[in-house]
Structure formats: structure tokens, C-alpha cells
VOBA-1610 file (N, C-alpha, C; in pm, whole numbers, padded with zeros to 5 digits, always signed):
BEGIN
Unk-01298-00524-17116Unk-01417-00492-17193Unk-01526-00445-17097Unk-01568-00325-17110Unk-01705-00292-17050Unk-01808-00319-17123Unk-01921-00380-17045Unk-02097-00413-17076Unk-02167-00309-17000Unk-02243-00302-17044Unk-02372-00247-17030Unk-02471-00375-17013Unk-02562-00380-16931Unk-02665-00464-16882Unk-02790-00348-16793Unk-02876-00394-16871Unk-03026-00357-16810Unk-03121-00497-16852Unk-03156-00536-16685Unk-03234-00677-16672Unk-03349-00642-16581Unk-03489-00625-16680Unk-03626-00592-16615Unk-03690-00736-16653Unk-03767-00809-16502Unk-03838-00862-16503Unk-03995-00833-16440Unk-04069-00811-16501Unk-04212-00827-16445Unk-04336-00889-16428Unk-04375-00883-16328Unk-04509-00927-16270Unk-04658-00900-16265Unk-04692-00960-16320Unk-04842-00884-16295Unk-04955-00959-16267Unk-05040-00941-16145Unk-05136-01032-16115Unk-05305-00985-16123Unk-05356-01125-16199Unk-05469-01100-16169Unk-05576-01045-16098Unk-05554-01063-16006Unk-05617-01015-15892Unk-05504-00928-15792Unk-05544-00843-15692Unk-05441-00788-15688Unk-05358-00839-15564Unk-05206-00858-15507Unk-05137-00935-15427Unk-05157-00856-15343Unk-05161-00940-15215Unk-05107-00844-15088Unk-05019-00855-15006Unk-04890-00937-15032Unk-04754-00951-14995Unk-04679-01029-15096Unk-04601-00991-15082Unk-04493-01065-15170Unk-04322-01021-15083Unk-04274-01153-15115Unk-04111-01182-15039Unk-04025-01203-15133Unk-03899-01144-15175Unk-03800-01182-15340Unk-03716-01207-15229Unk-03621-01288-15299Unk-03478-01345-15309Unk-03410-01280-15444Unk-03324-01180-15435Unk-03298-01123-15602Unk-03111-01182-15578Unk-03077-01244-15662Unk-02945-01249-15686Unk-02895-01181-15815Unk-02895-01059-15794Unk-02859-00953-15937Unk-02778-00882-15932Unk-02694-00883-15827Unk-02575-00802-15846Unk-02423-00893-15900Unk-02436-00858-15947Unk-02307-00915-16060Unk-02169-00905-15873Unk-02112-01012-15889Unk-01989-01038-15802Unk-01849-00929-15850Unk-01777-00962-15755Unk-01659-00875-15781Unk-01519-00986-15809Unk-01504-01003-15891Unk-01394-01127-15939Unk-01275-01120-16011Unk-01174-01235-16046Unk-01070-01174-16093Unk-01122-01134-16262Unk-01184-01196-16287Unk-01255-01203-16436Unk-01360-01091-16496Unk-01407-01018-16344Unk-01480-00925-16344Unk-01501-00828-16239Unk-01501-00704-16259Unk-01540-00601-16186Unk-01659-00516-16219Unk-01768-00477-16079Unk-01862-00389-16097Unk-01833-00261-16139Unk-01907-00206-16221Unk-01909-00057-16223Unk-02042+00015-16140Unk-02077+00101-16176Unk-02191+00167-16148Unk-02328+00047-16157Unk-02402+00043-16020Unk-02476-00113-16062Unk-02595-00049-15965Unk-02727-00055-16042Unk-02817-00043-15937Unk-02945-00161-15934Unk-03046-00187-15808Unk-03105-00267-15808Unk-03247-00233-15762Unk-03379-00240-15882Unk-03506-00169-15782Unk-03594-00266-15778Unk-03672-00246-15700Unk-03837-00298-15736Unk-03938-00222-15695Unk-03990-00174-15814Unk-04153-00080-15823Unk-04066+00053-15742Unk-03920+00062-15837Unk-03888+00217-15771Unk-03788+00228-15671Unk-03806+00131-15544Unk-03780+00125-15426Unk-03593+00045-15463Unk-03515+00134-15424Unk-03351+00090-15451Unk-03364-00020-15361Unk-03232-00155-15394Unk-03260-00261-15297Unk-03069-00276-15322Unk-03018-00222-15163Unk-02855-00181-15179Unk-02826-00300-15077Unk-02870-00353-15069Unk-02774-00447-14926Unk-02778-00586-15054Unk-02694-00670-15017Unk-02629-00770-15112Unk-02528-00879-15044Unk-02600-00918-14895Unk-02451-01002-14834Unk-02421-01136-14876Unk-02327-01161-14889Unk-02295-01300-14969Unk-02364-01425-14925Unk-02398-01485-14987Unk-02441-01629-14905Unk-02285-01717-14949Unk-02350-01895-14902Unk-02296-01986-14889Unk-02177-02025-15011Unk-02222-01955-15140Unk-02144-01966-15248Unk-02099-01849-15275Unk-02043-01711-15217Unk-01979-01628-15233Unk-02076-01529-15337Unk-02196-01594-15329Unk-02268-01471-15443Unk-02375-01367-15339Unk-02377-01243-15398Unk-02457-01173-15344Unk-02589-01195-15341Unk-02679-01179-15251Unk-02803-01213-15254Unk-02909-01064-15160Unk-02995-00998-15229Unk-03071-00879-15165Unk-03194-00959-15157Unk-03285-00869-15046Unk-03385-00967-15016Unk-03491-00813-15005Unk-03618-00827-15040Unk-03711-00772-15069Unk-03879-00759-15014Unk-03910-00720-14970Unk-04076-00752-14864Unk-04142-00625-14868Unk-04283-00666-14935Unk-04363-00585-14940Unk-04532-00662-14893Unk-04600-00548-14806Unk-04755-00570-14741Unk-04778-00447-14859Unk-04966-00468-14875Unk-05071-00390-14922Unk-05072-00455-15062Unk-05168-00366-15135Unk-05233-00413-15236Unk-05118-00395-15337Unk-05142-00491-15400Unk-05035-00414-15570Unk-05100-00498-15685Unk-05099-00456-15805Unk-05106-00610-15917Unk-04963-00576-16010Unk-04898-00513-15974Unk-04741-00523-16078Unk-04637-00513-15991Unk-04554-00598-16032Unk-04419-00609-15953Unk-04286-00592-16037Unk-04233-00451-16051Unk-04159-00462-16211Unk-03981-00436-16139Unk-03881-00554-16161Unk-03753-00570-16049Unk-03644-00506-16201Unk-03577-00405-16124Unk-03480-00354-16257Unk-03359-00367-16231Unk-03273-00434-16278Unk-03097-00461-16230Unk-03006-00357-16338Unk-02949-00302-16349Unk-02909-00205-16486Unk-02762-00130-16419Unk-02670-00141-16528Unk-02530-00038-16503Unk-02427-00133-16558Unk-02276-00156-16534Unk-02186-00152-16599Unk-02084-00264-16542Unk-02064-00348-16642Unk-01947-00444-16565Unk-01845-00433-16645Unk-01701-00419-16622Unk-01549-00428-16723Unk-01521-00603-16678Unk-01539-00671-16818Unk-01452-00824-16817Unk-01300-00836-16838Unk-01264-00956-16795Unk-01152-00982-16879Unk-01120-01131-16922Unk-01072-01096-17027Unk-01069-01299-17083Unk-00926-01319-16970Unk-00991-01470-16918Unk-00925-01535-16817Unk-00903-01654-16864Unk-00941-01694-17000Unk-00932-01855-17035Unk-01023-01931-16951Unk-01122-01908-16944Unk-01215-01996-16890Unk-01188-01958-16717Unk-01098-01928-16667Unk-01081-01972-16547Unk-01155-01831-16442Unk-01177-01903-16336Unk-01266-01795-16278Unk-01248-01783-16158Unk-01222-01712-16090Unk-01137-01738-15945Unk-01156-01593-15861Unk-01151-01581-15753Unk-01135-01448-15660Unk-01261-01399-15564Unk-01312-01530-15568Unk-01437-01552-15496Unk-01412-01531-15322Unk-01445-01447-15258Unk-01432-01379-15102Unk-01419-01483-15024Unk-01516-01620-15049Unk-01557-01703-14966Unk-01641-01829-15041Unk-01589-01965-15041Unk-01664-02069-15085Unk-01725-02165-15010Unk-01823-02240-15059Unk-01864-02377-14982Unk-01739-02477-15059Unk-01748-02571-14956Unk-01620-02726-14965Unk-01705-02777-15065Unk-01586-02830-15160Unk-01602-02914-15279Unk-01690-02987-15289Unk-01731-03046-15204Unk-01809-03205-15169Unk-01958-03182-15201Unk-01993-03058-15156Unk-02113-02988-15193Unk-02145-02983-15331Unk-02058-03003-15458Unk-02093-02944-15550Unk-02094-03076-15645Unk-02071-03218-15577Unk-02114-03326-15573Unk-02270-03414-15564Unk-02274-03297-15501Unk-02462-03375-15514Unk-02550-03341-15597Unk-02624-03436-15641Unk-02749-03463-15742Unk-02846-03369-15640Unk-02908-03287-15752Unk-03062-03276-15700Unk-03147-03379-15805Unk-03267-03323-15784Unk-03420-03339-15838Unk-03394-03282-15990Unk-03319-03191-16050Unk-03297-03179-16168Unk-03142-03234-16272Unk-03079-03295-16157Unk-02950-03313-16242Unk-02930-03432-16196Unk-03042-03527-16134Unk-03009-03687-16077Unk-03010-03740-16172Unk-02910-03830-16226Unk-02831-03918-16336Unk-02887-04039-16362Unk-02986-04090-16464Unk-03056-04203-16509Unk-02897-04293-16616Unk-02983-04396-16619Unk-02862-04491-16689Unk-02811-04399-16835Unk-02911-04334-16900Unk-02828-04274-17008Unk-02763-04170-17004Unk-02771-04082-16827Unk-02652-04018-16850Unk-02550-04005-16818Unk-02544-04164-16744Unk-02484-04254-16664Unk-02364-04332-16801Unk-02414-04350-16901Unk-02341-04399-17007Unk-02272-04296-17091Unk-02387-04212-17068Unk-02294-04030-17197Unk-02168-04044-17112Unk-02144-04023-16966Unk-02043-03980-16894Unk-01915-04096-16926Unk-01985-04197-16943Unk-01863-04316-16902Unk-01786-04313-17077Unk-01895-04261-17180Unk-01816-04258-17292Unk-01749-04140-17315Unk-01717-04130-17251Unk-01586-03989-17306Unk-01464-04060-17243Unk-01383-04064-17303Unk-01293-04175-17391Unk-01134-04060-17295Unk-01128-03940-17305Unk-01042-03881-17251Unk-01001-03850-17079Unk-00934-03862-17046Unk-00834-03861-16912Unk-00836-03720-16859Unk-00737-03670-16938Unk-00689-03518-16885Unk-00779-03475-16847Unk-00787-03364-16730Unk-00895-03315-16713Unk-00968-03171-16786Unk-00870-03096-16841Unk-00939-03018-16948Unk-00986-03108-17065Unk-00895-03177-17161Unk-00978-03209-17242Unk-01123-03321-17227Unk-01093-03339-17101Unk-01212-03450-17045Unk-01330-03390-17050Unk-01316-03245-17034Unk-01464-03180-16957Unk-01478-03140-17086Unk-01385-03061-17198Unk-01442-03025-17350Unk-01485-03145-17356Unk-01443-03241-17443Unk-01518-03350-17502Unk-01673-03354-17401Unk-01656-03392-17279Unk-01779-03357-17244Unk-01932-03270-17260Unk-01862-03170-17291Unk-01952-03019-17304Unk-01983-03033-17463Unk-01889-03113-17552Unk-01945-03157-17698Unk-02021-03223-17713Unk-01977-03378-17608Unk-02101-03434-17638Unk-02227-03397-17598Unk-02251-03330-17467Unk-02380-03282-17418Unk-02399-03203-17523Unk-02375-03134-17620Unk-02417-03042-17735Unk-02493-03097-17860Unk-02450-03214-17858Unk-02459-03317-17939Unk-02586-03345-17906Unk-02556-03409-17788Unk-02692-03472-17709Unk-02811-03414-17738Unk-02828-03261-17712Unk-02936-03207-17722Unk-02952-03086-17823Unk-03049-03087-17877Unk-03005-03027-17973Unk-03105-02841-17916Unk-03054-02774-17974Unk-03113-02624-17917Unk-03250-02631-17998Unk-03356-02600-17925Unk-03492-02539-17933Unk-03556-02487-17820Unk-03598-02322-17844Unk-03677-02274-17740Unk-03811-02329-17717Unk-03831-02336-17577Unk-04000-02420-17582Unk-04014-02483-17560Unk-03886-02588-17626Unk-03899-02743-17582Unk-03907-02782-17434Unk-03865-02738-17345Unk-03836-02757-17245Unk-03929-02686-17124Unk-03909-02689-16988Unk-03997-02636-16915Unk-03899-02609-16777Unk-03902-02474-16695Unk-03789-02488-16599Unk-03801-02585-16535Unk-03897-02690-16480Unk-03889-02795-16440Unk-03849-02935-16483Unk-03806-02932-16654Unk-03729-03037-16717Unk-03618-03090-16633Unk-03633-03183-16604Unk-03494-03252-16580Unk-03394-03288-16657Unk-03234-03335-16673Unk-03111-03335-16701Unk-03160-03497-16770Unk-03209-03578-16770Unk-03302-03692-16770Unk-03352-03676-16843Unk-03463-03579-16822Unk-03565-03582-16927Unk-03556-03477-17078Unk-03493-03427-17036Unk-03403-03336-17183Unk-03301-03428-17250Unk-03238-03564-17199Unk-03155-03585-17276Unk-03282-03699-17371Unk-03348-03774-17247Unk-03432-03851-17384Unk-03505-03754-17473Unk-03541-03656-17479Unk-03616-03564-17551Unk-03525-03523-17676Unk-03415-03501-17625Unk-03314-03448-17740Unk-03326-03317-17727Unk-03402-03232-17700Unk-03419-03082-17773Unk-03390-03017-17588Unk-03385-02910-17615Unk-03360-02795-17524Unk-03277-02685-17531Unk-03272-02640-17418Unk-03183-02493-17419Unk-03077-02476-17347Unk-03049-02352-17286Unk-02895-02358-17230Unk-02929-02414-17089Unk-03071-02417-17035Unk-03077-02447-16924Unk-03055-02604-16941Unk-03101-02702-17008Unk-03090-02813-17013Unk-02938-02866-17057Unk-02850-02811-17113Unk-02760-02807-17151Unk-02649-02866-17069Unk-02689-02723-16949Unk-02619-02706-16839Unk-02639-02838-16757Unk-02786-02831-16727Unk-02792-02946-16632Unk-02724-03116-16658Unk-02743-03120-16791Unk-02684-03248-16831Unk-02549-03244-16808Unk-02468-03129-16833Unk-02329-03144-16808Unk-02274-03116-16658Unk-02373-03054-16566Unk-02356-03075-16412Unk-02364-03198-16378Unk-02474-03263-16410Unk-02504-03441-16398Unk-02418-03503-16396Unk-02368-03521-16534Unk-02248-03618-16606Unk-02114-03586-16537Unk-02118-03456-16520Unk-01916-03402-16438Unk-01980-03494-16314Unk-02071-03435-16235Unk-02054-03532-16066Unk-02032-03656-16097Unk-02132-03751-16206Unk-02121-03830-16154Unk-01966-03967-16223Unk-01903-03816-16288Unk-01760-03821-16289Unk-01631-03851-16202Unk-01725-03759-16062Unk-01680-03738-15987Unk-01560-03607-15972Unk-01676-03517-16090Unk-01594-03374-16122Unk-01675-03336-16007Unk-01651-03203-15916Unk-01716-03103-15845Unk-01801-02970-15965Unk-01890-02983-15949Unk-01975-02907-16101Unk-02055-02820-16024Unk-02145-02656-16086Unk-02217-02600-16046Unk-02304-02544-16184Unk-02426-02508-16159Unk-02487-02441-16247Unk-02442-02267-16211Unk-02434-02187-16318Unk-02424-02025-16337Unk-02519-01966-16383Unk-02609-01897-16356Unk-02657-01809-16423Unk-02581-01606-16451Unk-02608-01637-16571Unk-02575-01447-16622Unk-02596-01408-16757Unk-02514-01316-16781Unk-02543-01262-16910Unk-02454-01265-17025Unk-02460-01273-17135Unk-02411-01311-17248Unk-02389-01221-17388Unk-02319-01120-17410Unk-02291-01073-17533Unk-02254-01144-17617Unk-02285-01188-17756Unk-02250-01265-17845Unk-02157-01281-17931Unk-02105-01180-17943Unk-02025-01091-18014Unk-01999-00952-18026Unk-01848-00912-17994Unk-01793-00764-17999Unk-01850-00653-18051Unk-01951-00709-18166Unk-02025-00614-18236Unk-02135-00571-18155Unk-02186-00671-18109Unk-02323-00615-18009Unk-02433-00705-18079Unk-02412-00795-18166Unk-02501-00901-18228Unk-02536-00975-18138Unk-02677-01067-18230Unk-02707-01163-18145Unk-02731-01181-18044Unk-02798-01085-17944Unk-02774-01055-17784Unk-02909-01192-17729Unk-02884-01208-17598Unk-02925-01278-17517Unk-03007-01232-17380Unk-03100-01340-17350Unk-03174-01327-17205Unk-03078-01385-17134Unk-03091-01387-17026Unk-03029-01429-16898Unk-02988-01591-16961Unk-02845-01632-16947Unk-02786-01716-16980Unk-02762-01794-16911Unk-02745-01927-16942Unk-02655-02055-16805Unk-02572-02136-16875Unk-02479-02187-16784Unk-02364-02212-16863Unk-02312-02309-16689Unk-02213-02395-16725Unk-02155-02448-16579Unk-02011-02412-16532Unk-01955-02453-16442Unk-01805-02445-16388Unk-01804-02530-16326Unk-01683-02595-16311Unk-01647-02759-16296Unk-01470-02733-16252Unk-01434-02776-16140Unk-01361-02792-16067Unk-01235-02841-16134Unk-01114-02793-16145Unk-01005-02863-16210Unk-00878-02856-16082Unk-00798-02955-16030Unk-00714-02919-15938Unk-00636-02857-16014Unk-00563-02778-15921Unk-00427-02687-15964Unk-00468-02567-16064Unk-00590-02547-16124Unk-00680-02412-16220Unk-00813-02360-16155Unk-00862-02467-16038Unk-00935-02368-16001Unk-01133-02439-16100Unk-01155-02343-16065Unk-01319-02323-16166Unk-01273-02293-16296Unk-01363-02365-16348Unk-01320-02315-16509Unk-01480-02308-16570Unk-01541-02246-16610Unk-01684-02203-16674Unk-01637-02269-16821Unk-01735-02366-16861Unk-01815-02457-16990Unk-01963-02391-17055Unk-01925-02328-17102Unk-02049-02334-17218Unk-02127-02421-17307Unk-02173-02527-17280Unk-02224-02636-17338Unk-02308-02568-17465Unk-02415-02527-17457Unk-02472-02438-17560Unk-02397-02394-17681Unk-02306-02341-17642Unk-02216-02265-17739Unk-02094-02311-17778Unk-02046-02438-17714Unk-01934-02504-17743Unk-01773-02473-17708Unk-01755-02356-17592Unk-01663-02278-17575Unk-01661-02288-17352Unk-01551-02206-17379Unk-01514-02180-17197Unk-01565-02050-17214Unk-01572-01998-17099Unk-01655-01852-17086Unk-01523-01748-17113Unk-01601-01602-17193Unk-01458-01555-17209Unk-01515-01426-17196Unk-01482-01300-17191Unk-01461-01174-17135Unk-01621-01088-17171Unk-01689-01200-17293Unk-01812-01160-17323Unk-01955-01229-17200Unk-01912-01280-17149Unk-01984-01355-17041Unk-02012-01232-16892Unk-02135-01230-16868Unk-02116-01144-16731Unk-02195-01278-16568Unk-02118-01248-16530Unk-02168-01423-16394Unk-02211-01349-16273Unk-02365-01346-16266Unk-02424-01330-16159Unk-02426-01409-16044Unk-02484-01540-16056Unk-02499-01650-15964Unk-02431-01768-15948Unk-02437-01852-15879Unk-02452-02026-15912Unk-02461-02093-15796Unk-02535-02169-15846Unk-02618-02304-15735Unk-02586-02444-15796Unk-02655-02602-15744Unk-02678-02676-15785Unk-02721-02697-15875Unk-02831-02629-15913Unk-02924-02616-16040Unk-02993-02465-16098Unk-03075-02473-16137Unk-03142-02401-16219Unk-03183-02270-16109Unk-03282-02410-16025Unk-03414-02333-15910Unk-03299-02256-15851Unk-03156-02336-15794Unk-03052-02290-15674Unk-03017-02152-15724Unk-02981-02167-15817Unk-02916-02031-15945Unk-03018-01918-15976Unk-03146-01935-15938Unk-03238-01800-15978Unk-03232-01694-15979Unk-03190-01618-16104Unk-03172-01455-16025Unk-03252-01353-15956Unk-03407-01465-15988Unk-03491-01397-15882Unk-03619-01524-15841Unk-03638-01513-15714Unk-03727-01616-15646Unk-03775-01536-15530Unk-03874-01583-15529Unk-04001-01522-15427Unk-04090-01593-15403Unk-04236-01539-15308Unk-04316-01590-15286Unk-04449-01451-15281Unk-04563-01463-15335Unk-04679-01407-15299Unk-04790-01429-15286Unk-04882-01348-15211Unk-04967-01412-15142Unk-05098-01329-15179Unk-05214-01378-15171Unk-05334-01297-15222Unk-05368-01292-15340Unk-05265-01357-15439Unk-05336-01374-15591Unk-05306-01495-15641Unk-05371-01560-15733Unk-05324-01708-15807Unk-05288-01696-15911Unk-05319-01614-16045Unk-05279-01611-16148Unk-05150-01523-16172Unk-05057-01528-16227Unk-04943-01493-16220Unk-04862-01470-16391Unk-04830-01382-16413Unk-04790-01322-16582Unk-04688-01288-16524Unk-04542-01318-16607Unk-04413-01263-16594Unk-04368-01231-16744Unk-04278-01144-16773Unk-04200-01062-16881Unk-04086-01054-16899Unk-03943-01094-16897Unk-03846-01048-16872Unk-03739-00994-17019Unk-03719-00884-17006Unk-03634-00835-17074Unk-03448-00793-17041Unk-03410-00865-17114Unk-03242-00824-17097Unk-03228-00743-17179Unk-03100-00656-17175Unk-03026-00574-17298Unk-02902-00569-17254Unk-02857-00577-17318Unk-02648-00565-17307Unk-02589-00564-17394Unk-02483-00477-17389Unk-02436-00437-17507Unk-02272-00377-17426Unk-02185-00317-17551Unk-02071-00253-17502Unk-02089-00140-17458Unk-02017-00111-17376Unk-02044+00031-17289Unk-01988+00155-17399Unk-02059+00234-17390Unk-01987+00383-17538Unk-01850+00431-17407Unk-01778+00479-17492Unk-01667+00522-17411Unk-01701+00631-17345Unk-01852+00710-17398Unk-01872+00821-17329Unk-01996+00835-17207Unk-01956+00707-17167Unk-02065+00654-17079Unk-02206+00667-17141Unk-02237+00669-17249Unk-02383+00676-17324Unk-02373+00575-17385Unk-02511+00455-17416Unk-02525+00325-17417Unk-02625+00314-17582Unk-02529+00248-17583Unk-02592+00251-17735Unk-02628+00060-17719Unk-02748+00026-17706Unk-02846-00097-17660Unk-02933-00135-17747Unk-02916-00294-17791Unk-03022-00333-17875Unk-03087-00449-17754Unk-03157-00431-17767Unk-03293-00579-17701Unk-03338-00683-17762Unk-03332-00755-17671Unk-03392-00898-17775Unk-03512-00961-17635Unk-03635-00946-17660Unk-03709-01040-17584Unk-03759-01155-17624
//
């Protein structure tokens, strides 16, 4: 299956900046589950082609600008072909050791109740261990935009009840470690359906370690393993680790961001027929 993806995020400051430093993780990986097509990456114009892998096999471009500006507008846009893999996700150049994907941060450190969600899942096997898992975290929280804040914790979304895919995720990274599953947060993109319905912003979803299969991507949100409609940019520990874009600037305080996704199926005649949802 080919996608189409165009992902503009922008900036705009009050006053006007006079440096700014990105971390962009936007180039979609090269995997067994997925291949790049035509993929480009700008900011305010300026192409940004270098992409060397870091510590988790994901690409990472890095960005620096001096002088005045008040808009900072970062455009990721072009073409990925999926393929349903059954959840499983594999062909990664280069990984960090398991043990790493064991630790709690500041957003997925495990309080007694999600210390108890984990211990009640009643199943062994390790696929059906991690579904039942990814149900009950579904359960757990129930979907509302708003509710939440990128700084919610895995903790504090489950006493709350409400959240999104980001909280979703984190609860079910939590609960796999302290399983003593190896778990990561993903960020990417999400077609909803073949039709081109229902489309999505930048999505998160986890992958959780199975011996003898490898990574296998959980959709907690949606109740499913990731399948050929899924496009996987990143993944970290958490949320902050997983950013598809992080920076720093300097010379202004007030700060307005925008971000728009679009993705859709690619036309066979390389012309993109795209609905948006912001």
C-alpha cells in the first residue's frame, strides 16, 4: 500500500527569535514493513537531507538557525509503500540492548494502580498477554481530546480515566516493563481506513518485545497490532524521547504552534488526492 503524508508544523513568536536549534525525527525509516519513496524535509524553505541514525535505529536531522525570524514553518511530505506484517516489525540497521527498553522514566514510572492493572491480566502466553493488556489499558482510559497535557503522566491519566493515544501508550509501556516485557513508545502516522476516512495527526501507539517474533507494535487506542495502514517514524522511552520534533529558541518567550497532518492513498498516477484533518 502506498501513503501519501504531508506533516507541517508551525511556529510563531511573539516577539521575534534570534536562534533556534531542532532535533526533527521525520524521516520515516526503511523497514521490512516499510519502504521510503520520494521523501522530503524543510524548514522556512531550507531542505534538511542528512538523517544519521541514532541509538534506536531511527533517523534523526538536526537544524540551526542565527538572526531575526518570528515563524518557523518545518514541512515533512512524499510517499511511503506498507505492508501488513501482522503486527511484527523488524529490519531495523541497528538497535539499543533490550535492557534499555526496561526503564521507567518521569512519564511511564508505575504507581500501585498500575502496578495492579499489570498483575491482573490473568494470561501467560505472550501474545495473548500483551492483547489482553492493550484491552485493558483501553478500558482504563477512556478517549478524550484535551483531557490530557504532553506532560500527563501514565499515573496520572490512569486515575483521571480520560486521555488520548499518547496516554494510552504510556500506560501500556508502564505496565509491559513492569511485566518485565522490553516496551517502547512510537510515534507516526495513521490512515484509518482504505477509503481515506477518518484521517489522523501524528499518532502513538507501542512495540513490546516478544522472543522468537521480534517487536510487535500494539495499538492501545484502537484495540489492534499495527497493520499496513500505520506509517512509524520514531520511538523512544516516552512521548518527550519519541518527538518528531524538539528544539530550543532563544530571544522570544511566547510561543504559538499549529500542526497539520494529511495522508491519504497515493493516486496511481502519482497525483494525491488528500483530505486534512486539524
Amino acid at each position: 500500500m502506498e501513503l501519501a503524508v504531508r506533516h507541517q508544523t508551525t511556529y510563531r513568536y511573539a516577539t521575534p527569535a534570534n536562534q533556534v536549534s531542532l532535533l526533527l525525527r521525520l524521516q520515516p525509516g526503511a523497514l521490512d514493513c516499510q519502504q521510503l519513496g520520494a521523501w522530503a524535509v524543510t524548514v522556512n524553505g531550507t531542505p534538511v537531507t542528512d538523517f544519521p541514525l541514532n541509538a534506536f535505529g531511527d533517523g534523526e536531522g538536526f537544524y540551526h538557525r542565527r538572526g531575526a525570524f518570528s515563524e518557523m514553518e518545518i514541512v515533512a511530505t512524499g510517499t511511503v509503500t506498507t505492508q501488513e506484517r501482522h503486527g511484527i516489525v523488524s529490519g531495523f540497521p541497528h538497535e539499543a540492548p533490550l535492557p534499555v527498553f526496561l526503564r521507567q522514566t518521569q512519564l511511564t514510572r508505575p504507581d500501585a494502580a498500575i502496578l495492579a492493572l499489570a498483575r491482573s491480566i490473568a494470561e501467560r502466553e505472550p501474545i495473548p498477554r500483551l492483547h489482553a493488556l492493550s484491552a485493558r489499558v483501553r478500558e482504563a482510559i477512556a478517549y478524550e481530546g484535551g483531557a490530557t497535557t504532553p506532560a500527563t503522566s501514565a499515573a496520572e491519566a490512569l486515575a483521571l480515566g480520560r486521555g488520548v493515544c499518547q496516554d494510552h501508550t504510556h500506560l501500556f509501556v508502564s505496565a509491559a516493563r513492569s511485566l518485565g516485557i522490553p516496551a517502547r513508545y512510537v510515534s507516526g502516522y495513521l490512515l484509518a481506513d482504505e477509503a481515506g476516512h477518518a484521517l489522523r495527526e501524528t499518532h502513538a501507539w507501542a512495540e513490546a518485545w516478544v522472543d522468537g517474533l521480534g517487536w510487535i507494535g500494539f495499538d492501545a487506542t484502537n484495540g489492534l497490532c499495527v497493520t499496513e495502514l500505520y506509517v512509524r517514524l520514531c520511538s523512544g522511552l516516552d512521548a518527550h524521547d519519541a518527538a518528531p520534533v524538539r528544539g530550543s529558541v532563544y530571544g522570544t518567550t511566547e510561543i504559538g504552534i499549529q500542526a497539520d497532518v494529511m495522508i491519504s492513498l497515493a493516486a496511481p498516477s502519482g497525483s494525491q488526492q488528500v483530505q486534512q484533518q486539524q
